[in-house]
C-alpha positions as CSV (number, residue, x, y, z in Angstrom):
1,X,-68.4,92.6,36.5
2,X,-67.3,94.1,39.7
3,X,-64.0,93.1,40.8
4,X,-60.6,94.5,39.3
5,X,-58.4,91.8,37.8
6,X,-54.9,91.5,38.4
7,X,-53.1,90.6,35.4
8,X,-49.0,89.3,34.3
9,X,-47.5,87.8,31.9
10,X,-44.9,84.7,32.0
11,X,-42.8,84.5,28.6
12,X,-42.6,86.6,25.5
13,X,-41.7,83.4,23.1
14,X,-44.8,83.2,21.1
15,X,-45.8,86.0,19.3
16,X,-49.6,85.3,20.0
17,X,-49.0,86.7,23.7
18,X,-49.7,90.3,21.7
19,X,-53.0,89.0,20.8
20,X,-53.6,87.6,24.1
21,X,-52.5,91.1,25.8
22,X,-54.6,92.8,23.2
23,X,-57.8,91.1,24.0
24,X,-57.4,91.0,27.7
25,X,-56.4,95.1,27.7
26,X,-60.1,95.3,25.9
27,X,-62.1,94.3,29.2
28,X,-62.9,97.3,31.2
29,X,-61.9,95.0,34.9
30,X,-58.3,94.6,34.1
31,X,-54.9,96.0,35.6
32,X,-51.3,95.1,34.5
33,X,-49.0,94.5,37.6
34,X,-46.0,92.8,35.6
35,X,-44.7,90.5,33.4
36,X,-41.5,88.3,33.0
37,X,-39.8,86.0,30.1
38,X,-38.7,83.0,30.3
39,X,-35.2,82.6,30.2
40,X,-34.2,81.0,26.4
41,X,-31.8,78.0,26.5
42,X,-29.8,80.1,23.7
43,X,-29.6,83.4,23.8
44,X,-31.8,85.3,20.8
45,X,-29.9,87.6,18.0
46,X,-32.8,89.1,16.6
47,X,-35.3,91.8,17.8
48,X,-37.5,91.8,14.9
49,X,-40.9,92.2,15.4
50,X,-42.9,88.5,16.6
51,X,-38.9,87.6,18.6
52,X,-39.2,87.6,22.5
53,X,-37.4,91.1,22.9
54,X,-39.3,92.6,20.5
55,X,-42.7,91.2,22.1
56,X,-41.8,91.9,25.6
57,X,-40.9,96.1,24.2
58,X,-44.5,96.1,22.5
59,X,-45.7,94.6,25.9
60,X,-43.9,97.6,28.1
61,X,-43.9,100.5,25.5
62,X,-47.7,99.8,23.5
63,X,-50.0,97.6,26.3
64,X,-48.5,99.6,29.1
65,X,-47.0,96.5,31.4
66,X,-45.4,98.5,34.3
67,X,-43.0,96.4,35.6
68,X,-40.7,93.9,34.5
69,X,-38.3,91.4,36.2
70,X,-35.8,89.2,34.9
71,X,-37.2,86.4,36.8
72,X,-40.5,85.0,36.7
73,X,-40.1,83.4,40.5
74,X,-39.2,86.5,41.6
75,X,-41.9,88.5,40.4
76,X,-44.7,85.6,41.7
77,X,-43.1,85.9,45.3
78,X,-43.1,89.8,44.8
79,X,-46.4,90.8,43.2
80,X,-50.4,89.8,43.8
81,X,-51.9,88.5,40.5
82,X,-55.0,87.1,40.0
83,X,-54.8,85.7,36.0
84,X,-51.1,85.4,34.5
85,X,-51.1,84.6,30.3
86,X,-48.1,82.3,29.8
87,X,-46.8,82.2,26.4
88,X,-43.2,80.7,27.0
89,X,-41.6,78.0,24.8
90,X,-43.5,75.1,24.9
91,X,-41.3,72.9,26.6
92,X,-41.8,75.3,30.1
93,X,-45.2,75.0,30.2
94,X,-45.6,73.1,32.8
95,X,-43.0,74.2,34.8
96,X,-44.3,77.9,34.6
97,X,-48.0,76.7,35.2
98,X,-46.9,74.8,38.3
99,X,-45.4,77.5,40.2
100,X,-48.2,79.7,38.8
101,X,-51.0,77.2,40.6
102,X,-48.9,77.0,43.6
103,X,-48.7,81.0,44.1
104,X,-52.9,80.5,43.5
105,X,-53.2,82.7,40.8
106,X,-55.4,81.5,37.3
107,X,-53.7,80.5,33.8
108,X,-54.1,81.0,30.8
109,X,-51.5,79.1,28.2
110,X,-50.8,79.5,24.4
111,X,-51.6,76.3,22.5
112,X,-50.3,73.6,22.8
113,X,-50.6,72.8,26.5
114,X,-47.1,71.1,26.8
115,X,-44.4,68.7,24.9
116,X,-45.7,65.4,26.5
117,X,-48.6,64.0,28.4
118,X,-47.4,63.4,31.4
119,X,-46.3,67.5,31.8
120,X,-49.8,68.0,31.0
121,X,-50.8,66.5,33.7
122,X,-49.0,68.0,35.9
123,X,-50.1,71.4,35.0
124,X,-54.1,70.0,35.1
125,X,-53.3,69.0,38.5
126,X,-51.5,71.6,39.5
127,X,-54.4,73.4,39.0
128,X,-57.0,71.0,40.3
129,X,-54.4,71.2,44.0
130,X,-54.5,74.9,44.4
131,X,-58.2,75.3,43.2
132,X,-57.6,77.4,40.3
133,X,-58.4,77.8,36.7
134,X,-56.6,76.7,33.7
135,X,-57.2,77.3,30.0
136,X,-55.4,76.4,26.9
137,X,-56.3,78.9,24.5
138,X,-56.7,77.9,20.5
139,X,-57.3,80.3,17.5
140,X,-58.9,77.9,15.9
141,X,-61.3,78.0,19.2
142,X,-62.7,81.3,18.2
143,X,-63.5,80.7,14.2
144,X,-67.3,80.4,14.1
145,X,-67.3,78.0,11.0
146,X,-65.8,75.3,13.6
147,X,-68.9,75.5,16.0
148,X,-71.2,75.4,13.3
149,X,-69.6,72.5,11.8
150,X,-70.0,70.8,15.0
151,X,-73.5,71.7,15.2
152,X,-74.2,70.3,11.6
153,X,-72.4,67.2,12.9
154,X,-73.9,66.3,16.1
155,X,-77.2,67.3,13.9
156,X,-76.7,63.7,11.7
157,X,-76.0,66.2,8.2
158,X,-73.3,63.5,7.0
159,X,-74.2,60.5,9.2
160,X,-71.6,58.6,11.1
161,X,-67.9,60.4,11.2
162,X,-65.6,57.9,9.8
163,X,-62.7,60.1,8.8
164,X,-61.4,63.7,10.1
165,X,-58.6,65.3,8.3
166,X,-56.7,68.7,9.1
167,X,-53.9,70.0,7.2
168,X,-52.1,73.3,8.8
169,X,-49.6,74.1,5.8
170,X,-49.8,77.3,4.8
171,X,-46.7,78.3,5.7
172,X,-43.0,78.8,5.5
173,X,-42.3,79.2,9.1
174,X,-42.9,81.2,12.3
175,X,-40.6,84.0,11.1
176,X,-41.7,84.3,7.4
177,X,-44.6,87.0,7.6
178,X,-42.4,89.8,6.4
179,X,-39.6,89.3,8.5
180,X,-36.3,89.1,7.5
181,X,-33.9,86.8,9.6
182,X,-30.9,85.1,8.4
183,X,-30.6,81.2,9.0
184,X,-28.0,82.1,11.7
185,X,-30.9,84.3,13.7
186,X,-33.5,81.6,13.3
187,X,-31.1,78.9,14.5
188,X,-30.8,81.1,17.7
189,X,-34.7,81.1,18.1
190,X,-36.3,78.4,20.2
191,X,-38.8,77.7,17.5
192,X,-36.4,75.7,15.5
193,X,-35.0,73.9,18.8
194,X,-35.9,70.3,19.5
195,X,-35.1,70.7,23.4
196,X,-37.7,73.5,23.9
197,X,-40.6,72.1,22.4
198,X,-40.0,73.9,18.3
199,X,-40.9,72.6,15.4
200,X,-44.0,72.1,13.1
201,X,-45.1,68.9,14.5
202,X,-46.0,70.8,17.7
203,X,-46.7,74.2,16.6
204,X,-49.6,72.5,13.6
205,X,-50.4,69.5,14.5
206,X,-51.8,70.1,17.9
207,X,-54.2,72.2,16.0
208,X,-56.0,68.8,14.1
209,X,-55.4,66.7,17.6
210,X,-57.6,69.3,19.5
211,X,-59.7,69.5,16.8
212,X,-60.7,65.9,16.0
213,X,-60.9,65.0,19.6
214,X,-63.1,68.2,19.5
215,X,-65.2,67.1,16.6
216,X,-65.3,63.1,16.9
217,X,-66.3,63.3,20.5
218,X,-64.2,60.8,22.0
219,X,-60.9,60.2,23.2
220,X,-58.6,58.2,20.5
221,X,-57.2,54.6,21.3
222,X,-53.5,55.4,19.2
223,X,-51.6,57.7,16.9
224,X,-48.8,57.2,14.6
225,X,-46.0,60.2,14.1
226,X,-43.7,60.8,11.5
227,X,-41.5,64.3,11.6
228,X,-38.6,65.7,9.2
229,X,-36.9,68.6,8.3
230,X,-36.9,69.6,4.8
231,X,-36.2,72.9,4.3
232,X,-35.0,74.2,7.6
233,X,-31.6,73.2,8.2
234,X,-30.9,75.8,10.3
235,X,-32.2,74.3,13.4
236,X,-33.3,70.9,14.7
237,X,-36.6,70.6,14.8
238,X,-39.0,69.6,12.3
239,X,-40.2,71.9,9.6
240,X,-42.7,69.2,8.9
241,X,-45.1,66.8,10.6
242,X,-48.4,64.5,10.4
243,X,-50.2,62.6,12.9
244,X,-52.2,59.2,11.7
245,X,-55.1,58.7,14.7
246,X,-57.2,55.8,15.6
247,X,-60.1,56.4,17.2
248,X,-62.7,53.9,18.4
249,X,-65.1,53.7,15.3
250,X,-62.9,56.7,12.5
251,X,-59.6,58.1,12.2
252,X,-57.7,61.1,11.5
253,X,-55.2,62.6,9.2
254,X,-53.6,65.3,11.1
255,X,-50.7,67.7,8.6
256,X,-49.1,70.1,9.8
257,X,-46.0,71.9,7.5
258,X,-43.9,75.1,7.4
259,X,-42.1,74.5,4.0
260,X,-45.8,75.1,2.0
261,X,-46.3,78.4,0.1
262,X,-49.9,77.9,0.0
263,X,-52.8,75.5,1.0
264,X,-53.5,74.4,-2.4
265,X,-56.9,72.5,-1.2
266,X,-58.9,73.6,1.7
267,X,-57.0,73.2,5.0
268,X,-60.3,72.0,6.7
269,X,-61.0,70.4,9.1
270,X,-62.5,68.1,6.3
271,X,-64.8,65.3,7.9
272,X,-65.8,62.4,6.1
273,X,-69.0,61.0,7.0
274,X,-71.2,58.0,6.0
275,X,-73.8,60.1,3.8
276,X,-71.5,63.2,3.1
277,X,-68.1,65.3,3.3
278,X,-68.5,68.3,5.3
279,X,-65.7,70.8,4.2
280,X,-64.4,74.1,6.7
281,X,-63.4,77.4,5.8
282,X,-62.6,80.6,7.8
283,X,-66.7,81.4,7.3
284,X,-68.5,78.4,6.1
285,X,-69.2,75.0,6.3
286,X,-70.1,73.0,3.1
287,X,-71.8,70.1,2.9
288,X,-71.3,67.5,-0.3
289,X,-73.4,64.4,-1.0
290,X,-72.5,63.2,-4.4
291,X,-71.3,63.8,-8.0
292,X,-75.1,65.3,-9.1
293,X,-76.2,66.6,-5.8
294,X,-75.1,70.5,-5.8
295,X,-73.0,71.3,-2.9
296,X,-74.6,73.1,0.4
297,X,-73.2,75.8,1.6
298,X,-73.9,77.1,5.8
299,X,-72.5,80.7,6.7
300,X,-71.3,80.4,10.2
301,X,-73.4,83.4,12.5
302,X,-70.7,85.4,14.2
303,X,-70.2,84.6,18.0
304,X,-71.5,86.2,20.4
305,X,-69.8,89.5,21.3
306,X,-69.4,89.0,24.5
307,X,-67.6,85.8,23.9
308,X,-65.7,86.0,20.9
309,X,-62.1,85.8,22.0
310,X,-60.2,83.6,25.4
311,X,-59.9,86.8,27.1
312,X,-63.8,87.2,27.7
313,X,-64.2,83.4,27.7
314,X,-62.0,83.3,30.6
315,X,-63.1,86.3,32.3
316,X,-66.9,85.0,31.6
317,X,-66.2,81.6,33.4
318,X,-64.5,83.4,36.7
319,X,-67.4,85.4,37.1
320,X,-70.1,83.5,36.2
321,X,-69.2,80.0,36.8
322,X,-70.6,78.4,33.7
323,X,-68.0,76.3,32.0
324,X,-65.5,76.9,29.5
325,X,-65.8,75.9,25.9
326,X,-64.6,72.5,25.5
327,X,-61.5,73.3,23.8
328,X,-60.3,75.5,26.6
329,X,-61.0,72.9,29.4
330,X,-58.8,69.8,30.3
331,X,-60.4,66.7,28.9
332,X,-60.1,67.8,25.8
333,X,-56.5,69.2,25.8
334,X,-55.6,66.5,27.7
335,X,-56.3,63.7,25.4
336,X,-55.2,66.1,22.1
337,X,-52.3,65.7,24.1
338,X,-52.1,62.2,24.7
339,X,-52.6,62.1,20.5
340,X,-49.5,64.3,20.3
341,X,-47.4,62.1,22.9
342,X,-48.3,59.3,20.8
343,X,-47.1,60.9,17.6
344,X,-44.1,61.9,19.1
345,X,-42.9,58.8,20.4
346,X,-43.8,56.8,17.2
347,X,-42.1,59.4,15.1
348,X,-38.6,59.1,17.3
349,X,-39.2,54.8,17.6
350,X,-38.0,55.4,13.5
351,X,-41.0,52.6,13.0
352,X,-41.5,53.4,9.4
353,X,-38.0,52.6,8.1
354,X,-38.2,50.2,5.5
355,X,-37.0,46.7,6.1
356,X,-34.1,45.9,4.0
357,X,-33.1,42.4,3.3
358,X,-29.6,41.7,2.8
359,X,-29.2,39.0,1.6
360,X,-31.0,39.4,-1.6
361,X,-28.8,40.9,-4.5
């Protein structure tokens, strides 16, 4: 590594941007120029830690950002960047990318990539126009037990893939990890806002679309959405989602929940195949043939170092060319996308109301 990276940041929404910043700080290459948020649709009451003005004061006072502007335009036509993380609400996205590609300066975007296909693909070609790089960045991306699992997969150890489930519940919402807002302070937050892209459906079940496109290897021919809000009344969006996905020869169960207190089963993914279920955890893959056959268990080998993380991945692909892991690049997010369009506009069509008859009675 020779040259000195620029680096920004556009939005303070999602709390994973401290992550992000975190691992990117790490490289020895990098220098902070400046960051900006987005500007939320309603103004925020709460500065508890993982809320926007809490994130961007870490950002400033912690990480060492030395500049900050109140617009993110501004600050593109002011200041030379070379990679900008983005980590706005997920319905800006695409906007944010846009002018990002058009000032010629790399990406790198919180998951999911945006709230519909078609703002998808105008970030992808966005980025494809002005010859620069754009990744989606996924936790999930970096948990070694998926790779392995695709390994044993793609290896034949359970035969033909018929059936891929993934159930992201383990939660009770994006502010319930010690924090203590009241309804009234949630309902401000752009999490539990339909317009900006809130809401379980999009925040889990993006998770299972990228990873069953990931693991069945092929782009899905439909999806069927349902959403609802069951215990978060405070706000508009869904608290609760699943995803139903054809793909050409299996399908896929896709959950994703934040009114769950605990897993209860493993959360997966879970992939059914024609001579056994292989099961995922954080650190192993198990493999399960029958009632008498004793269950095989793979510990997923660490990954490598020097690749471990989105901020490497990235900085690994600028200087070396080779690609990015599939999860990062655009045919993949593209087409988890397209799943998640699907489910969207299948869940709003109301499709799955019952028919009533009435006449009878």
């Amino acid at each position: 590594m020779s040259k000195k990276y620029r680096l920004g940041v556009i939005g303070f929404a999602h709390m994973h941007i401290l992550t992000l910043m975190e691992n990117f700080a790490e490289l020895p290459n990098v220098e902070w120029v400046a960051c900006a948020d987005t500007k939320p649709d309603t103004p925020t009451i709460s500065r508890e830690w993982g809320t926007r003005g809490d994130n961007l004061k870490v950002a400033l006072d912690k990480i060492g950002v030395p500049k900050s502007y109140d617009d993110y335009k501004e600050m593109l036509a002011q200041e030379e960047f070379d990679i900008i993380i983005v980590c706005s609400e997920n319905a800006k996205h695409s906007e944010v990318v846009q002018e990002i590609a058009r000032a010629g300066v790399h990406a790198v975007v919180e998951k999911p990539m945006a709230t519909t296909y078609h703002d998808a693909l105008l970030m992808a070609r966005a980025a494809q126009n002005n010859n620069v790089k754009l990744a989606i960045n996924w936790p999930s991306t970096w948990r070694a037990a998926n790779r392995l699992a695709t390994e044993l997969i793609a290896d034949g150890a359970i035969g033909d893939v018929w059936k891929f489930k993934y159930a992201n519940f383990a939660s009770r919402g994006p502010f319930e990890y010690g924090q203590t807002l009241t309804g009234e302070e949630k309902a401000a937050e752009w999490w539990h806002q339909k317009n900006t892209g809130g809401g379980a459906f999009l925040d889990y079940c993006c998770y299972g679309a990228c990873l069953s496109r990931w693991f069945i290897g092929q782009p899905a021919v439909g999806a069927y959405g349902l959403q609802a809000n069951f215990a978060s009344h405070y706000g508009d969006a869904d608290d609760n989602g699943l995803v139903m996905v054809k793909f050409p020869n299996s399908v896929a169960v896709l959950e994703g929940s934040w009114s769950t207190s605990h897993f209860g089963v493993p959360n997966g993914p879970i992939v059914y195949g024609t001579t056994g279920t292989l099961v995922c955890e954080r650190n192993t893959v198990t493999i399960y043939r029958g009632f008498r056959d004793e269950p095989i268990v793979h510990e997923a080998e660490p990954l490598p170092e020097h690749r471990n993380n989105v901020a490497k991945e990235f900085m690994h692909h600028l200087e070396t060319g080779e690609p990015l892991h599939p999860t990062l690049d655009m045919e993949i997010n593209l087409d988890a996308m397209a799943i998640l369009d699907a489910g969207l506009r299948s869940a709003s069509s109301a499709q799955f109301e019952l028919a009533k008859d009435e006449i009878w009675g």
